[in-house]
NUGUMI-473495 format. One record per residue (C-alpha): x, y, z; residue number from 1. Coordinates in pm, 1 decimal. Layout:
BEGIN
{pt {X; Y; Z}; NUM}
...
This chain:
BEGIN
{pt {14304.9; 14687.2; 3900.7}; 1}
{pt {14581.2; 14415.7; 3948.0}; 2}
{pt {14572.1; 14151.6; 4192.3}; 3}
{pt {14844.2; 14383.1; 4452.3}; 4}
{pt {14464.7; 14640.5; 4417.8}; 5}
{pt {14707.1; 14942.9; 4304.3}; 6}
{pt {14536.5; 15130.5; 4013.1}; 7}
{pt {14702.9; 15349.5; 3729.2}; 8}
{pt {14463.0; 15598.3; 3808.2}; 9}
{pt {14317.2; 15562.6; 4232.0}; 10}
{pt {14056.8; 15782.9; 4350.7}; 11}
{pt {14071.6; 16133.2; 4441.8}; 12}
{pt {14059.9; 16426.6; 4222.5}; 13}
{pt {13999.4; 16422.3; 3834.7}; 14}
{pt {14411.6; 16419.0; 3702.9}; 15}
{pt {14239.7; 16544.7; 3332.4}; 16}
{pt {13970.0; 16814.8; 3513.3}; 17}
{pt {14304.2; 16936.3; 3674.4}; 18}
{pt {14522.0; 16959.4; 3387.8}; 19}
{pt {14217.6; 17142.9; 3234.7}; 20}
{pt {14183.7; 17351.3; 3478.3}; 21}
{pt {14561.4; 17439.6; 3466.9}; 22}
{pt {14588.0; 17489.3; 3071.0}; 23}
{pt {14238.6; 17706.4; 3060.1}; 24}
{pt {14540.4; 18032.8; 3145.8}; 25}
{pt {14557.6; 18238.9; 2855.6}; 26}
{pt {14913.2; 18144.3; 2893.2}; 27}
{pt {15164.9; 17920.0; 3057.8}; 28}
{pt {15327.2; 18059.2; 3400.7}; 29}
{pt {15687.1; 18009.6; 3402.4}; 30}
{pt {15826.4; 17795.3; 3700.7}; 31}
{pt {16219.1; 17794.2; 3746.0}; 32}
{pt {16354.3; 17482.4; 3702.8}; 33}
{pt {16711.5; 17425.7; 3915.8}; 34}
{pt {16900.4; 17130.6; 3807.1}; 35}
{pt {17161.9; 17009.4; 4052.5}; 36}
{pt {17437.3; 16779.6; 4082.3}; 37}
{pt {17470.4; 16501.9; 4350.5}; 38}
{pt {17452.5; 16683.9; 4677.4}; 39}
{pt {17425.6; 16638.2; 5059.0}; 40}
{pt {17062.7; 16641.5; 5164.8}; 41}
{pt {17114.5; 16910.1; 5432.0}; 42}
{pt {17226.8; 17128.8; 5192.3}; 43}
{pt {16985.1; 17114.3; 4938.9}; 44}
{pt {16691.8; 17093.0; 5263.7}; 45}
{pt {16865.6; 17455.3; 5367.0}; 46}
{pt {16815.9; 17583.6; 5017.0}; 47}
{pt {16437.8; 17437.3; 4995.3}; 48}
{pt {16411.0; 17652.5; 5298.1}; 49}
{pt {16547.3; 17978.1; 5191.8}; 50}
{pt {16343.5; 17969.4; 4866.8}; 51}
{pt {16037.6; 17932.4; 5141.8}; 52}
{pt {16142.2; 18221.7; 5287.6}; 53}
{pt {16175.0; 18422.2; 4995.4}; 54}
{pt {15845.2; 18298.4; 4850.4}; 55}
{pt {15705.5; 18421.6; 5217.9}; 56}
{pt {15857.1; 18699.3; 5192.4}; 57}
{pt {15734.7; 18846.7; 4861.0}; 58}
{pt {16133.8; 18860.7; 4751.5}; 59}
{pt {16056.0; 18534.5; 4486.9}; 60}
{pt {15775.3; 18523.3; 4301.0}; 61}
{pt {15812.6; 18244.2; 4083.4}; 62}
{pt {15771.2; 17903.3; 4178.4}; 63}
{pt {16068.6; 17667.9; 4198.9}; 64}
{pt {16139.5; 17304.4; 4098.1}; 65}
{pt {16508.2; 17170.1; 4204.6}; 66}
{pt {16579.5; 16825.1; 4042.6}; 67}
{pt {16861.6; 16682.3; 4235.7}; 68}
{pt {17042.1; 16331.3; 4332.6}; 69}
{pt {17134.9; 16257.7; 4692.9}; 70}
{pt {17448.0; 16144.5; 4842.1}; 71}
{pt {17327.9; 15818.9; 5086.3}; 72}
{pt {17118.4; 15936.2; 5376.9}; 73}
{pt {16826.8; 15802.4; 5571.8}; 74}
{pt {16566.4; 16090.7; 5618.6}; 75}
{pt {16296.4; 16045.4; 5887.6}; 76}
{pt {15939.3; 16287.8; 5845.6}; 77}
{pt {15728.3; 16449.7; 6103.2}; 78}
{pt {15535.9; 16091.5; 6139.1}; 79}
{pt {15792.4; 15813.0; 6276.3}; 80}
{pt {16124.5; 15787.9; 6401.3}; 81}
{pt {16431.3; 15596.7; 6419.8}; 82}
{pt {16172.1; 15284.6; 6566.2}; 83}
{pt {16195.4; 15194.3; 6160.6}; 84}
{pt {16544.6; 15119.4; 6184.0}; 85}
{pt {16624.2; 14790.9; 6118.6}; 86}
{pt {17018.2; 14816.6; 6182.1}; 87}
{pt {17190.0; 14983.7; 6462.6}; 88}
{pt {17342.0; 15342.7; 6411.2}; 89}
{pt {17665.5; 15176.0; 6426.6}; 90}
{pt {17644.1; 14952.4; 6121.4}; 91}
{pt {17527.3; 15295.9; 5936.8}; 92}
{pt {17779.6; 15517.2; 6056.0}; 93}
{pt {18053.5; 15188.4; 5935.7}; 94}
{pt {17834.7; 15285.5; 5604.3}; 95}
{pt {17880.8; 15661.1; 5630.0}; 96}
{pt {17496.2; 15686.9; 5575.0}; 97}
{pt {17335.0; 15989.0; 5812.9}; 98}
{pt {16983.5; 15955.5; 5947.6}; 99}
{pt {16843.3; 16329.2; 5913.7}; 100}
{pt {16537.2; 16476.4; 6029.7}; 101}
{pt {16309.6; 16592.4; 5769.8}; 102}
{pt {15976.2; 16836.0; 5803.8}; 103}
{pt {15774.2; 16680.4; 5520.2}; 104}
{pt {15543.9; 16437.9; 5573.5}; 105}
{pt {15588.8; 16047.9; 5630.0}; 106}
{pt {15823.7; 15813.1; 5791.7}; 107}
{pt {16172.9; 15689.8; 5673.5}; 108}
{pt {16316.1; 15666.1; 5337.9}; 109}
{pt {16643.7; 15655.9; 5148.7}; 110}
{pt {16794.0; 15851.3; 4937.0}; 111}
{pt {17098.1; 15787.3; 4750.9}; 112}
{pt {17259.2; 15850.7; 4373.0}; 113}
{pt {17033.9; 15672.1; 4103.7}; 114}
{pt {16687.5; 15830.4; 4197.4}; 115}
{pt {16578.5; 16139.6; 4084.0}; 116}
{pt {16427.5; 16369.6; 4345.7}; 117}
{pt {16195.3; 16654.7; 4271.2}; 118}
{pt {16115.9; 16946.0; 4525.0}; 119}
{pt {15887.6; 17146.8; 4357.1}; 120}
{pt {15864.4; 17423.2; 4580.6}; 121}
{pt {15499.5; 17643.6; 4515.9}; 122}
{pt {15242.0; 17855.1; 4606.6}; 123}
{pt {14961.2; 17645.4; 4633.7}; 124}
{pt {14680.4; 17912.4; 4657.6}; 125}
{pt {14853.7; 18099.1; 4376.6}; 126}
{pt {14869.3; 17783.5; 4146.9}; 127}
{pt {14472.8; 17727.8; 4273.0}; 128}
{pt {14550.0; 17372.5; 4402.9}; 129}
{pt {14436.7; 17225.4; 4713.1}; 130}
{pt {14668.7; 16963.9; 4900.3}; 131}
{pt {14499.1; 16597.3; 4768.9}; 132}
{pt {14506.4; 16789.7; 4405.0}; 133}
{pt {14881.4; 16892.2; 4432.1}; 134}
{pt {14976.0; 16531.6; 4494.4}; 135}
{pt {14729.6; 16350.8; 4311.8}; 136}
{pt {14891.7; 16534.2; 4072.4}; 137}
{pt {15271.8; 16510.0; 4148.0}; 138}
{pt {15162.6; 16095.8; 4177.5}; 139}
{pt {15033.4; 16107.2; 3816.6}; 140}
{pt {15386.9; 16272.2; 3697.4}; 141}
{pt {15552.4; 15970.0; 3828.4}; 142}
{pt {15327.3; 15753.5; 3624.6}; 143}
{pt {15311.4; 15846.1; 3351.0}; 144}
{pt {15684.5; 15875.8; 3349.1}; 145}
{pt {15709.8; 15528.5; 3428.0}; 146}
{pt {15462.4; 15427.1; 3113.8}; 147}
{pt {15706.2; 15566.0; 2909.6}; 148}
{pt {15931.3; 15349.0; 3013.5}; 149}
{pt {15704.5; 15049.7; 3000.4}; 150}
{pt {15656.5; 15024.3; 3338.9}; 151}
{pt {15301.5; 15023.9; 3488.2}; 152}
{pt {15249.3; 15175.1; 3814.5}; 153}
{pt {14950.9; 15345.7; 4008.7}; 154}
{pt {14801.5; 15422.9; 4302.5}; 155}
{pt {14761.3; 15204.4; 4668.8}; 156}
{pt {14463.8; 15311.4; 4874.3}; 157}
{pt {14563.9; 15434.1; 5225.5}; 158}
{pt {14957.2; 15407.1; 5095.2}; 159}
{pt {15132.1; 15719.6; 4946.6}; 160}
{pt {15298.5; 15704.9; 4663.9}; 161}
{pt {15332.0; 15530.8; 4341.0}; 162}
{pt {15354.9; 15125.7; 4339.2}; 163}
{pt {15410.3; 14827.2; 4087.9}; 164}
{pt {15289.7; 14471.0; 4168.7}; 165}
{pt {15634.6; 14367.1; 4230.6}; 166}
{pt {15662.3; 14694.9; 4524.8}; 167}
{pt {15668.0; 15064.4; 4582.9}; 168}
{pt {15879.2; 15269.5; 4291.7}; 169}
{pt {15826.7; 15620.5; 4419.6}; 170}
{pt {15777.4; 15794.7; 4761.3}; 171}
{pt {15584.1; 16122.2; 4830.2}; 172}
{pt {15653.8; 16355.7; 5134.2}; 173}
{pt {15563.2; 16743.2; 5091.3}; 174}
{pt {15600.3; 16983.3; 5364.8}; 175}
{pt {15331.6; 17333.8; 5389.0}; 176}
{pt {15414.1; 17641.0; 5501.4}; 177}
{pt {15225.3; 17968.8; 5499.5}; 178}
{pt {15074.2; 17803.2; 5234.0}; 179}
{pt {15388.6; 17696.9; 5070.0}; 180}
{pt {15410.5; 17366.8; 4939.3}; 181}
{pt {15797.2; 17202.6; 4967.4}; 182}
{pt {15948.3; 16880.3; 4941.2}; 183}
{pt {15852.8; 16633.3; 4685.5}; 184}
{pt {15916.0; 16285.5; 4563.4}; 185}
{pt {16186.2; 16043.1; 4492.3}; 186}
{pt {16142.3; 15787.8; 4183.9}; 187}
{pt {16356.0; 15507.0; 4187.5}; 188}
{pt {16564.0; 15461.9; 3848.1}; 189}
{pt {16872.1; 15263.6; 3912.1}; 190}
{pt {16918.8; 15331.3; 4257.9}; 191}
{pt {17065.6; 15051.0; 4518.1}; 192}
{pt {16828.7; 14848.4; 4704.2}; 193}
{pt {17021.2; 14709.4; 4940.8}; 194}
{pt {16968.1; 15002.0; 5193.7}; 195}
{pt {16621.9; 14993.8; 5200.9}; 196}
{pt {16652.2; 14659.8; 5357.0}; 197}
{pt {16771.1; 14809.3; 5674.3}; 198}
{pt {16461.5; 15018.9; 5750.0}; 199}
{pt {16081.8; 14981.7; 5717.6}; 200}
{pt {16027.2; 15175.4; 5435.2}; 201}
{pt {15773.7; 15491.9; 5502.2}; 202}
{pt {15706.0; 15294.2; 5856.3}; 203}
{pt {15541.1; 14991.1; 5636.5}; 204}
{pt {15591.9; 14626.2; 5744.4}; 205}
{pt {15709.1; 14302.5; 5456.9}; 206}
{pt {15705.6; 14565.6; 5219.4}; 207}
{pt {15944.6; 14521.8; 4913.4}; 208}
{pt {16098.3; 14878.4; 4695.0}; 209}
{pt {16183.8; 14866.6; 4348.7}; 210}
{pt {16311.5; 15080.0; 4051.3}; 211}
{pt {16253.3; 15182.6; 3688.7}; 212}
{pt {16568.3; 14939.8; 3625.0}; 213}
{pt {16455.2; 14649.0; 3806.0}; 214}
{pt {16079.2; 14643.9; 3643.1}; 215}
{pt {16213.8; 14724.4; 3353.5}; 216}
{pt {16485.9; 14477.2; 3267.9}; 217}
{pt {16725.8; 14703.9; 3110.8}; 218}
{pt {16979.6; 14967.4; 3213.3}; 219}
{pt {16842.0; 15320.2; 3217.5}; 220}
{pt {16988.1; 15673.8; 3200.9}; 221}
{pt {16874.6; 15869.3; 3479.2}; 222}
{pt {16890.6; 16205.1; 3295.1}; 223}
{pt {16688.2; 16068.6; 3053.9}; 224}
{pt {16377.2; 15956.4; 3284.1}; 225}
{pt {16473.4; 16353.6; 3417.7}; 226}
{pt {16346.8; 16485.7; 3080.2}; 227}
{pt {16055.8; 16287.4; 3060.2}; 228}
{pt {15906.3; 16383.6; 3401.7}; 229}
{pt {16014.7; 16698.1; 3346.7}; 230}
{pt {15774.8; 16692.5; 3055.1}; 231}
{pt {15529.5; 16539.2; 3216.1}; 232}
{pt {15523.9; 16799.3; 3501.2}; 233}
{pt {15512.4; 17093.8; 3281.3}; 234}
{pt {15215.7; 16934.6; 3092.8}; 235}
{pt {15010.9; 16817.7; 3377.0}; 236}
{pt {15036.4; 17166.8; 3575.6}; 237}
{pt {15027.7; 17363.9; 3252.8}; 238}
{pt {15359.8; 17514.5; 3331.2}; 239}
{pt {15643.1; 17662.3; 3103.0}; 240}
{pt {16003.7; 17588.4; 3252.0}; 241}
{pt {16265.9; 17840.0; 3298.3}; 242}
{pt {16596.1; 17654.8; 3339.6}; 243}
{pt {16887.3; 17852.2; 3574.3}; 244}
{pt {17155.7; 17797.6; 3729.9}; 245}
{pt {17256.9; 17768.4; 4036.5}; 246}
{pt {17405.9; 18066.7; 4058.4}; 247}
{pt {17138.0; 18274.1; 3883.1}; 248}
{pt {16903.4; 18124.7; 4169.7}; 249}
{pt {17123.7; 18203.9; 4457.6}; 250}
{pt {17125.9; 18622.3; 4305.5}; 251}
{pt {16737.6; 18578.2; 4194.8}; 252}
Protein backbone atom coordinates (compact mmCIF):
# COMPACT_ATOMS: atom_id res chain seq x y z
CA UNK A 1 0.00 0.00 0.00
CA UNK A 2 1.53 3.43 -1.05
CA UNK A 3 1.01 6.54 0.68
CA UNK A 4 -2.03 7.70 -2.31
CA UNK A 5 -3.73 3.94 -0.28
CA UNK A 6 -4.16 2.40 -3.99
CA UNK A 7 -3.08 -1.30 -3.88
CA UNK A 8 -1.77 -3.57 -6.84
CA UNK A 9 -4.15 -5.98 -5.78
CA UNK A 10 -7.60 -4.09 -3.62
CA UNK A 11 -10.18 -6.18 -2.18
CA UNK A 12 -12.87 -7.99 -3.79
CA UNK A 13 -12.75 -11.27 -5.43
CA UNK A 14 -9.65 -13.67 -5.56
CA UNK A 15 -7.97 -12.41 -9.34
CA UNK A 16 -5.90 -16.14 -9.08
CA UNK A 17 -9.27 -18.27 -7.69
CA UNK A 18 -10.80 -16.62 -10.88
CA UNK A 19 -8.29 -17.32 -13.37
CA UNK A 20 -8.50 -20.87 -11.85
CA UNK A 21 -11.71 -21.11 -12.10
CA UNK A 22 -11.58 -19.97 -15.81
CA UNK A 23 -8.59 -22.38 -16.96
CA UNK A 24 -10.22 -25.59 -14.96
CA UNK A 25 -12.33 -25.90 -18.95
CA UNK A 26 -11.10 -28.83 -20.56
CA UNK A 27 -10.37 -26.28 -23.14
CA UNK A 28 -10.10 -22.64 -23.99
CA UNK A 29 -13.45 -20.92 -25.46
CA UNK A 30 -12.68 -18.85 -28.35
CA UNK A 31 -13.71 -15.07 -28.04
CA UNK A 32 -13.52 -12.94 -31.37
CA UNK A 33 -11.23 -10.41 -31.16
CA UNK A 34 -12.14 -7.14 -33.63
CA UNK A 35 -9.33 -4.82 -34.08
CA UNK A 36 -10.28 -1.39 -35.36
CA UNK A 37 -8.85 1.66 -36.62
CA UNK A 38 -9.43 5.20 -35.15
CA UNK A 39 -13.14 5.68 -35.28
CA UNK A 40 -16.03 7.97 -34.18
CA UNK A 41 -17.42 6.80 -30.86
CA UNK A 42 -21.03 6.69 -32.11
CA UNK A 43 -20.15 4.41 -34.51
CA UNK A 44 -18.34 1.95 -32.78
CA UNK A 45 -21.28 2.50 -29.58
CA UNK A 46 -23.92 1.42 -32.60
CA UNK A 47 -21.86 -1.63 -33.37
CA UNK A 48 -21.39 -2.55 -29.45
CA UNK A 49 -25.10 -2.47 -29.69
CA UNK A 50 -25.88 -4.63 -32.58
CA UNK A 51 -23.47 -7.34 -31.33
CA UNK A 52 -25.93 -7.03 -28.03
CA UNK A 53 -28.60 -7.70 -30.04
CA UNK A 54 -27.30 -10.53 -31.76
CA UNK A 55 -25.88 -12.06 -28.57
CA UNK A 56 -29.76 -11.53 -27.30
CA UNK A 57 -30.90 -12.85 -29.95
CA UNK A 58 -29.21 -16.27 -30.15
CA UNK A 59 -27.83 -15.07 -33.87
CA UNK A 60 -23.95 -14.68 -32.13
CA UNK A 61 -22.77 -16.97 -29.96
CA UNK A 62 -19.37 -16.09 -29.36
CA UNK A 63 -18.29 -13.43 -27.24
CA UNK A 64 -16.71 -10.29 -28.69
CA UNK A 65 -13.75 -8.03 -27.78
CA UNK A 66 -13.34 -4.76 -30.17
CA UNK A 67 -9.98 -2.96 -29.46
CA UNK A 68 -10.36 0.42 -30.91
CA UNK A 69 -8.92 4.22 -30.67
CA UNK A 70 -11.31 7.16 -30.51
CA UNK A 71 -11.45 10.25 -32.44
CA UNK A 72 -11.78 13.25 -29.46
CA UNK A 73 -15.10 13.06 -27.69
CA UNK A 74 -16.35 13.66 -24.20
CA UNK A 75 -18.72 10.71 -23.21
CA UNK A 76 -21.03 11.22 -20.19
CA UNK A 77 -22.56 7.63 -18.29
CA UNK A 78 -25.86 6.94 -16.77
CA UNK A 79 -24.41 8.67 -13.37
CA UNK A 80 -23.60 12.55 -14.06
CA UNK A 81 -24.01 15.00 -16.61
CA UNK A 82 -22.66 17.87 -18.35
CA UNK A 83 -22.46 19.57 -14.39
CA UNK A 84 -18.62 18.06 -14.87
CA UNK A 85 -17.90 20.36 -17.51
CA UNK A 86 -15.40 22.63 -16.78
CA UNK A 87 -15.51 24.68 -20.21
CA UNK A 88 -18.50 25.91 -22.00
CA UNK A 89 -19.88 23.90 -25.08
CA UNK A 90 -18.62 26.67 -27.08
CA UNK A 91 -14.90 26.40 -26.38
CA UNK A 92 -15.49 22.48 -27.29
CA UNK A 93 -17.36 22.83 -30.30
CA UNK A 94 -14.14 25.72 -31.35
CA UNK A 95 -12.29 22.18 -30.48
CA UNK A 96 -14.55 19.97 -32.59
CA UNK A 97 -14.79 17.66 -29.47
CA UNK A 98 -18.65 16.14 -29.07
CA UNK A 99 -20.05 15.44 -25.63
CA UNK A 100 -22.07 12.03 -26.21
CA UNK A 101 -24.28 10.21 -24.04
CA UNK A 102 -23.13 6.89 -23.06
CA UNK A 103 -25.25 3.83 -21.24
CA UNK A 104 -22.34 2.36 -19.25
CA UNK A 105 -21.74 3.21 -16.03
CA UNK A 106 -19.94 6.40 -14.51
CA UNK A 107 -19.61 10.02 -15.17
CA UNK A 108 -17.46 11.87 -17.83
CA UNK A 109 -14.39 10.86 -19.54
CA UNK A 110 -12.33 11.45 -22.66
CA UNK A 111 -11.50 9.66 -25.24
CA UNK A 112 -9.19 10.52 -27.90
CA UNK A 113 -6.24 8.76 -30.24
CA UNK A 114 -3.36 7.42 -27.92
CA UNK A 115 -5.50 5.20 -25.49
CA UNK A 116 -6.47 1.94 -26.18
CA UNK A 117 -10.11 1.10 -25.50
CA UNK A 118 -11.43 -2.37 -24.94
CA UNK A 119 -15.25 -3.33 -25.17
CA UNK A 120 -15.33 -6.72 -24.42
CA UNK A 121 -18.73 -7.48 -25.12
CA UNK A 122 -19.96 -11.09 -23.09
CA UNK A 123 -22.25 -13.26 -21.69
CA UNK A 124 -21.68 -13.02 -18.23
CA UNK A 125 -23.77 -16.05 -17.00
CA UNK A 126 -22.29 -18.05 -19.86
CA UNK A 127 -18.62 -17.09 -18.92
CA UNK A 128 -19.89 -17.90 -15.00
CA UNK A 129 -18.85 -14.39 -13.79
CA UNK A 130 -20.71 -12.21 -11.58
CA UNK A 131 -20.44 -8.28 -12.05
CA UNK A 132 -17.54 -7.32 -9.10
CA UNK A 133 -15.65 -10.61 -10.69
CA UNK A 134 -15.92 -9.37 -14.37
CA UNK A 135 -14.27 -6.11 -13.40
CA UNK A 136 -12.11 -7.06 -10.74
CA UNK A 137 -10.96 -8.86 -13.41
CA UNK A 138 -10.91 -6.47 -16.47
CA UNK A 139 -8.97 -4.00 -13.53
CA UNK A 140 -6.28 -6.69 -13.09
CA UNK A 141 -5.74 -6.79 -17.13
CA UNK A 142 -4.87 -3.21 -16.93
CA UNK A 143 -2.31 -3.93 -14.32
CA UNK A 144 -0.62 -6.15 -15.09
CA UNK A 145 -0.25 -4.59 -18.46
CA UNK A 146 1.09 -1.66 -16.93
CA UNK A 147 3.88 -3.88 -14.85
CA UNK A 148 5.10 -4.80 -17.96
CA UNK A 149 5.79 -1.67 -18.73
CA UNK A 150 7.26 -0.78 -15.38
CA UNK A 151 4.58 1.04 -14.27
CA UNK A 152 2.87 0.17 -10.93
CA UNK A 153 -0.72 0.70 -10.62
CA UNK A 154 -3.68 -0.82 -8.49
CA UNK A 155 -6.71 -0.43 -7.05
CA UNK A 156 -8.53 2.89 -5.05
CA UNK A 157 -11.22 1.88 -2.61
CA UNK A 158 -14.63 3.46 -3.45
CA UNK A 159 -12.87 4.80 -6.96
CA UNK A 160 -13.17 2.68 -10.19
CA UNK A 161 -10.55 2.01 -12.05
CA UNK A 162 -6.89 1.57 -12.09
CA UNK A 163 -4.57 4.44 -10.40
CA UNK A 164 -0.76 5.35 -9.92
CA UNK A 165 0.41 7.66 -7.07
CA UNK A 166 0.98 10.35 -9.47
CA UNK A 167 -3.22 9.87 -10.74
CA UNK A 168 -5.77 7.70 -12.41
CA UNK A 169 -4.25 5.70 -15.70
CA UNK A 170 -7.34 3.76 -16.66
CA UNK A 171 -11.17 4.22 -16.46
CA UNK A 172 -13.85 1.44 -16.19
CA UNK A 173 -17.54 1.86 -17.36
CA UNK A 174 -19.50 -1.45 -18.46
CA UNK A 175 -23.02 -1.40 -19.43
CA UNK A 176 -25.57 -4.94 -18.69
CA UNK A 177 -28.10 -6.03 -20.64
CA UNK A 178 -30.19 -9.18 -20.54
CA UNK A 179 -27.31 -10.23 -18.91
CA UNK A 180 -24.93 -8.92 -21.43
CA UNK A 181 -21.98 -7.28 -20.30
CA UNK A 182 -20.74 -4.16 -22.84
CA UNK A 183 -18.50 -1.38 -22.69
CA UNK A 184 -15.16 -1.56 -21.15
CA UNK A 185 -12.13 0.44 -20.29
CA UNK A 186 -9.80 2.99 -21.63
CA UNK A 187 -5.92 2.82 -20.59
CA UNK A 188 -4.07 5.77 -21.12
CA UNK A 189 -0.76 5.19 -23.30
CA UNK A 190 0.27 8.37 -24.94
CA UNK A 191 -2.86 10.05 -25.07
CA UNK A 192 -3.20 14.10 -24.58
CA UNK A 193 -3.91 15.38 -21.26
CA UNK A 194 -4.79 18.56 -21.88
CA UNK A 195 -8.57 17.71 -22.35
CA UNK A 196 -9.07 16.15 -19.29
CA UNK A 197 -8.42 19.44 -17.73
CA UNK A 198 -11.68 20.74 -18.91
CA UNK A 199 -13.91 18.25 -17.07
CA UNK A 200 -13.97 16.52 -13.66
CA UNK A 201 -12.83 13.37 -14.57
CA UNK A 202 -15.51 10.37 -13.74
CA UNK A 203 -17.38 13.36 -11.62
CA UNK A 204 -14.12 13.42 -9.15
CA UNK A 205 -12.88 16.76 -7.70
CA UNK A 206 -8.55 17.93 -7.71
CA UNK A 207 -8.10 14.81 -9.31
CA UNK A 208 -5.02 14.55 -11.71
CA UNK A 209 -5.03 11.64 -15.08
CA UNK A 210 -2.02 10.22 -16.37
CA UNK A 211 -0.62 7.72 -18.98
CA UNK A 212 1.68 4.74 -19.58
CA UNK A 213 4.00 7.55 -21.29
CA UNK A 214 4.00 9.99 -18.64
CA UNK A 215 4.83 7.33 -15.64
CA UNK A 216 6.93 5.82 -17.68
CA UNK A 217 9.40 8.34 -19.03
CA UNK A 218 9.74 7.06 -22.44
CA UNK A 219 7.78 7.04 -25.70
CA UNK A 220 5.57 4.00 -26.14
CA UNK A 221 3.92 2.19 -29.09
CA UNK A 222 0.40 1.85 -28.53
CA UNK A 223 0.03 -1.38 -30.56
CA UNK A 224 2.48 -2.75 -28.58
CA UNK A 225 0.80 -2.19 -24.96
CA UNK A 226 -2.39 -3.71 -27.42
CA UNK A 227 -0.56 -7.08 -27.52
CA UNK A 228 0.31 -7.23 -24.10
CA UNK A 229 -3.22 -6.71 -22.67
CA UNK A 230 -4.39 -8.64 -25.17
CA UNK A 231 -2.32 -11.36 -23.56
CA UNK A 232 -3.11 -10.59 -20.44
CA UNK A 233 -6.91 -10.82 -21.12
CA UNK A 234 -6.79 -14.10 -22.77
CA UNK A 235 -4.77 -15.47 -19.78
CA UNK A 236 -6.72 -14.08 -16.97
CA UNK A 237 -10.26 -15.24 -18.47
CA UNK A 238 -8.75 -18.42 -19.87
CA UNK A 239 -9.77 -17.43 -23.32
CA UNK A 240 -8.35 -18.35 -26.86
CA UNK A 241 -8.64 -15.30 -29.39
CA UNK A 242 -10.06 -15.51 -32.76
CA UNK A 243 -8.90 -12.44 -34.69
CA UNK A 244 -11.51 -11.10 -37.73
CA UNK A 245 -12.09 -8.59 -39.54
CA UNK A 246 -14.29 -6.21 -39.75
CA UNK A 247 -15.93 -7.41 -42.40
CA UNK A 248 -16.05 -11.08 -41.34
CA UNK A 249 -17.87 -9.59 -38.11
CA UNK A 250 -20.35 -7.49 -39.90
CA UNK A 251 -21.46 -11.18 -42.13
CA UNK A 252 -20.86 -13.34 -38.75
Amino acid sequence: MTNNQFSVYGTGPSVPALRNKQLMKEILTPWYFVDLPVMDYGIVRDLQNQIVSGKIAGTLGAEVVIWVEHHPVFTIGRHGGKENLMVSEDFLQKQNIPVIAAERGGKITFHGPGQLIAYPIVDLQKIGLRVPEYVNLLEQVMIQTSQEFSVQAGRKPAHPGIFTENGKLVSVGIAIRHGISFHGFSLNVNVALEPFQWIHPCGLRDIKITSLHQEAGLPLNLKMVQRSAHHHLCSLFGIEAVEVDFSELETI
